[in-house]
C-alpha positions, 0 to 999 in steps of 0.5 A: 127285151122283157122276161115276157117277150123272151119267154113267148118267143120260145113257145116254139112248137112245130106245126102250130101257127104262131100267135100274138101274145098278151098277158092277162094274169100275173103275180102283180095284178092276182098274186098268181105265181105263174104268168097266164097269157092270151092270144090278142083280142081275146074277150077274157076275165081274170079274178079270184074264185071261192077256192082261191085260184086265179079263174078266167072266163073266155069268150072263144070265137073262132081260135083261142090260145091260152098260155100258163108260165111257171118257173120249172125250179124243182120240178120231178114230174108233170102229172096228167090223167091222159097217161097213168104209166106217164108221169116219171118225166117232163116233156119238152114243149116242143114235144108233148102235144095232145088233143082233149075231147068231150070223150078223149080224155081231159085239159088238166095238169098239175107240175110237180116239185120236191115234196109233193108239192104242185108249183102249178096246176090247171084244168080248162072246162071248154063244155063239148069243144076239143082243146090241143094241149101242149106242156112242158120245158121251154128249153131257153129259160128253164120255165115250164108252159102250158099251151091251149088251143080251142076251136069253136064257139062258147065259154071257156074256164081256166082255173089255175092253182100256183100256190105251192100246196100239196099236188092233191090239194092242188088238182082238186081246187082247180077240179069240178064239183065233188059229185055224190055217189050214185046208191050201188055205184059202190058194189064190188062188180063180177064183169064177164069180159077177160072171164068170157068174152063173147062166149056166155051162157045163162046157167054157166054165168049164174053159177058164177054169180052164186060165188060172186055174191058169196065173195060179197060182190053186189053189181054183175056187170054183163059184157060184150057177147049176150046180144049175139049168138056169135061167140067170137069177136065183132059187132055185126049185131049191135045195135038192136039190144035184144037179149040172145034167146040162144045163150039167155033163155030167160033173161028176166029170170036170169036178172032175178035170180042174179038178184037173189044172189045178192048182185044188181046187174047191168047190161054192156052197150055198144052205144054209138054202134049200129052192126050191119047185121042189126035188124035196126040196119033195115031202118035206114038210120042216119050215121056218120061213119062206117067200120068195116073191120068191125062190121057196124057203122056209128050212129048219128046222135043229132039225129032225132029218129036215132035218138028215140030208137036208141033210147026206146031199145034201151028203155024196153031192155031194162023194162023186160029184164028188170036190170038196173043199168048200163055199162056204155062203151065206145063213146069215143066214136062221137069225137068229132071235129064237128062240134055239133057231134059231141055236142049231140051225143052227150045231150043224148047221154043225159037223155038216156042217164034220165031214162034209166033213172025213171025206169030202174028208180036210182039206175047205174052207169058205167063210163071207162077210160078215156071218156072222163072229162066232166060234161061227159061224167055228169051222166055217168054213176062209176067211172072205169080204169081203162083195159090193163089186164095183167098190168096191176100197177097201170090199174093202180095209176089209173085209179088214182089219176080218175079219183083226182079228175073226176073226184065223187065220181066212184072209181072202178078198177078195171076187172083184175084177172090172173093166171091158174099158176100165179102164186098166193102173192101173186093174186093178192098183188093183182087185187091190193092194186086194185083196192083203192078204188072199186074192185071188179073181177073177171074170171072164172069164178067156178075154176078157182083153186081154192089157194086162190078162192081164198086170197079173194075173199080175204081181200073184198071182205077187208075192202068191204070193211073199210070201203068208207075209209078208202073211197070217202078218207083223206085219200093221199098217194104219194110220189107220182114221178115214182107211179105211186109206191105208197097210197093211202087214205085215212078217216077217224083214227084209221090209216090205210098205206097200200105199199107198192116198192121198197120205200120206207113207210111213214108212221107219223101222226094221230093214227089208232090203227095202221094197216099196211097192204105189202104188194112188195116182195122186200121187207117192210121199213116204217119210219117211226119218228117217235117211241111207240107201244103198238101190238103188230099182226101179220097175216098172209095173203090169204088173211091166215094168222102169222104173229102177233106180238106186242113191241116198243118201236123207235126210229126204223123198224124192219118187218118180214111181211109176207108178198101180198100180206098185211100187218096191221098196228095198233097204237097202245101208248107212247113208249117211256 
C-alpha cells in the first residue's frame, strides 16, 4: 500500500460519506510541502501564484471535496479565526468539524509549529457557497488533514502555503487583498450598547458624546434602541428606521451638534429584521423566516420590492439626519443552504455600501464577528470583534485573528466596559487589550470617577499618537498556542510590545524607541542580547510619572512596572 493510500484511508470522519481520492498537488510536481488531493473527476488547475503558493482553481458541480496533508512534526497549535480563545490545541480530525458561510465565519488555517513557524496554511475563497471544514491529526500517521466539503455551483480557489515561514507571513500570503482604509474608519468610537442598551436619550447621550470628543473619540456609534420607544429588549419595530421623536426630538440636530463635538456618527441597523410592529409590516414584504422570541421576521433579500424599500429607508435616515453610516448587524440571518440567499444578500450589502457613499461622500460601516470572510468585508469600512464584555483577553484574540483575515480591513475592538470598583490597573488592562486595534468604548462616560477618566485618556491619547505604528507597522503577535502573551508592531525605529503574561520580552534589533504596554501584574523581564545605554521611563496606568533613570543593560534585566503601566526605553548607544 502507498503512503497515499494509507493516509486517505484514515481521514475517518463520522457522518460524512467517503470519497474517492486523487492527488493534484505534491512536493514532486509543485515543491509544495504537503500533498493536496481532490475528490475524482473534479475539473482542478494546480500552479504557482505571484505570492509563491500553490493555488488551485476548481470548478465545483454539485459536491466537491478537497484535502491538504501535511506531517504534523512539531506542531504547538492549529490556529483558525473561527474560535479566538481556541488555538491552545490541535484537534483530531474526527473531531473538528465546522461550517464556513458568506456570513459565518472563514476556510482558513494555518498549523503551527516550534518558532512561530506556519508548516502550512490555507485559505479556500468559494464566493457565497457554505464550505464544512474539517481539521486536525489523522491519529494512524501522525500528518495533519485539512478537509473541505463545498456544495453548489462556481469557482472555487485554494491557496496553500507550506513554506515553513513565520505564521503571519504565512496566513497573509494565502489571504485576500490588503484593502485600504475607508477615511474615518480609523476613529476611536463611543458605542452606546453595554453603556445603554435600549434605554437612549438625546440630551443624555450628548452629554456623553461632549466627553468622548474630549477623550479624542471621532465616530459615535448609535446602537440598538433609537427607533423604538421600548426601552427594553427585542425587535418588534425594526424594520421601519425611522428615528423615535420620544428619545431624539431632533435627530438632525442631535448628529450636528455630535459633529460639533468632534465625532461622525453612525446608526445601528437590524438589517435583515423586518419586527411585527414595524409599520413596513403592512407592506406585505417577501420573508423567509419568522422569530417569534425576538418578535420579527427576516427579510427576503432576493426580493426586489425589498431590496428598494430597505435601501430607500436607509437612504432617507442618512439624508435627513446627516449621518455618515451604519453599523449592519444580524447579517448572519441571510445564511442559508439555499445559496441563492447569500448570494442575494450580499449583492444587496454592495448595493447599500454604494448608497451610503453617494449620499455621505466617503461613508462607513461597520460589520462584526463572525460575518468576515472576504465577499462580505468588501462592502464593510471596520470590521468588529465580536460581544466579549469584560473578557479582555477574547477582545485580544479576536483583534489579532480579524487583522490577519481581513488584512487592510480597520479592526475595531469590541466596546471595552469595566466596573465602577475596578482598580486603575484594572481599566488600563481592559483598554491595552484593546489597543492594537481601534478601540471603541461603552459606558457611561458622565459617571466615570476621575481615577478611571484618567486612565482613559492617558491610553487614547497614546493610541492616537502612535495609531500608524500600530494599524499600518509590522504587526507581529507571538505564540497563539499561548493566546498572544506578546504583540507588537513596529514602523521607522519605533516598537510597540503589548505584554499579556509573565513572559520575557525580546529587545533585540534596530529599535530607537521600545514602549512596553505591562497589562501583567509580574515584574517585567527584557532580554537584552547585547549592552545597551538606554534612558528607562516608568509611568502608571494613569501615564503619571514614576522614574526616570538612565541604565547599561545586558543579558536579563528585571523592571518593577506597575499593573497597566508603561515603560518606554530609549536607545543612547552601545554600552562599552
Amino acid at each position: 500500500m502507498s503512503s497515499d493510500e494509507f493516509t486517505l484511508n484514515h481521514l475517518w470522519t463520522p457522518g460524512d460519506p467517503a470519497v474517492d481520492w486523487e492527488r493534484v498537488a505534491t512536493a514532486h510536481d509543485l515543491d509544495l510541502n504537503a500533498r493536496v488531493f481532490a475528490s475524482a473527476g473534479v475539473d482542478v488547475s494546480a500552479r504557482r501564484d505571484d505570492r509563491g503558493n500553490v493555488a488551485l482553481t476548481v470548478m465545483a458541480a454539485g459536491t466537491v471535496a478537497l484535502a491538504i496533508v501535511v506531517s504534523a512534526g512539531d506542531s504547538t497549535a492549529w490556529w483558525s479565526p473561527a474560535d479566538a480563545l481556541g488555538h491552545m490545541s490541535i484537534p483530531a480530525l474526527w473531531g473538528g468539524r465546522r461550517e464556513v458561510s458568506a456570513f459565518g465565519g472563514v476556510a482558513s488555517g494555518a498549523l503551527i509549529s516550534r518558532g512561530d513557524r506556519a508548516r502550512m496554511a490555507f485559505r479556500l475563497d468559494s464566493g457565497h457557497l457554505p464550505v464544512v471544514v474539517r481539521a486536525g491529526i489523522i491519529e494512524e500517521t501522525a500528518e495533519f488533514a485539512v478537509l473541505l466539503t463545498v456544495r453548489g455551483t462556481g469557482r472555487l480557489e485554494l491557496r496553500v502555503d507550506a513554506s515553513e515561514r513565520h505564521w503571519t507571513e504565512a496566513i497573509s500570503s494565502v489571504g485576500p487583498p490588503v484593502a485600504i482604509a475607508a477615511l474615518g474608519a480609523e476613529e476611536p468610537v463611543y458605542c452606546t450598547w453595554y453603556a445603554a442598551h435600549q434605554d437612549l436619550d438625546q440630551e443624555d447621550l450628548l452629554a456623553q458624546v461632549r466627553i468622548a470628543g474630549e477623550l479624542g473619540m471621532g465616530t459615535l456609534i448609535v446602537d440598538d434602541g433609537w427607533q423604538t420607544s421600548e426601552r427594553g429588549r427585542g425587535y418588534r419595530s425594526a424594520g421601519d428606521w425611522i428615528v423615535s421623536r420620544n428619545k431624539f426630538p431632533d435627530p438632525a440636530r442631535f448628529v450636528e451638534e455630535t459633529a460639533q463635538a468632534g465625532l461622525q456618527t453612525m446608526w445601528w441597523i437590524s438589517t435583515p429584521f423586518l419586527g411585527f410592529d414595524a409599520i413596513a409590516h403592512a407592506d406585505d414584504l417577501a420573508t423567509i423566516d419568522t422569530d417569534e422570541a425576538l418578535g420579527t421576521s427576516v427579510l427576503d433579500p432576493r426580493d426586489e420590492t425589498v431590496r428598494s424599500s430597505l435601501v430607500s429607508r436607509l437612504r432617507s435616515l442618512l439624508a435627513t439626519t446627516g449621518a455618515v453610516g451604519f453599523k449592519l448587524d444580524f447579517l448572519e440571518r441571510w445564511d442559508s443552504q439555499d445559496a441563492s440567499i447569500p448570494e442575494a444578500a450580499l449583492s444587496l450589502l454592495a448595493e447599500i455600501a454604494e448608497m451610503v457613499d453617494e449620499v455621505a461622500g466617503t461613508g462607513l460601516i461597520e460589520y462584526r464577528d463572525p460575518y468576515i470572510g472576504y465577499p462580505t468585508t468588501r462592502s464593510a469600512s471596520m470590521i468588529r470583534v465580536g460581544d466579549c464584555p469584560l473578557r479582555p483577553a477574547q477582545n485580544r484574540a479576536g483583534i489579532v485573528d480579524l487583522r490577519l483575515t481581513a488584512p487592510g480591513v480597520p479592526v475595531h475592538s469590541d466596546p471595552v466596559m469595566w466596573s465602577p470598583d475596578d482598580s486603575v490597573g484594572r481599566v488600563a488592562q481592559h483598554l491595552q487589550n484593546a489597543l492594537f486595534g481601534v478601540p471603541q468604548i461603552s459606558l457611561r462616560l458622565t459617571d466615570l470617577s476621575e481615577p478611571h477618566r484618567a486612565v482613559l485618556a492617558f491610553w487614547l491619547g497614546f493610541w492616537r499618537q502612535h495609531r500608524d505604528i500600530i494599524l499600518h507597522g509590522d504587526f507581529r503577535p507571538q505564540r497563539p498556542d499561548l493566546q498572544y502573551p506578546i504583540v507588537g508592531a513596529e514602523r521607522d525605529g519605533t516598537r510597540l510590545v503589548g505584554r499579556f503574561a509573565p513572559v520575557p520580552i525580546d529587545l533585540s534589533g534596530a529599535w530607537e524607541t521600545c514602549h512596553v504596554l505591562n497589562a501583567d501584574d509580574a515584574a517585567v523581564v527584557l532580554d537584552v542580547p547585547d549592552r545597551l545605554r538606554v534612558r528607562a521611563t516608568v509611568r502608571d496606568a494613569r501615564g503619571d510619572l514614576i522614574s526616570e533613570v538612565d541604565a547599561d543593560w545586558s543579558g536579563l534585566v528585571r523592571m518593577q512596572i506597575p499593573t497597566g503601566g508603561l515603560l518606554t526605553v530609549e536607545r543612547r548607544s552601545v554600552a562599552a
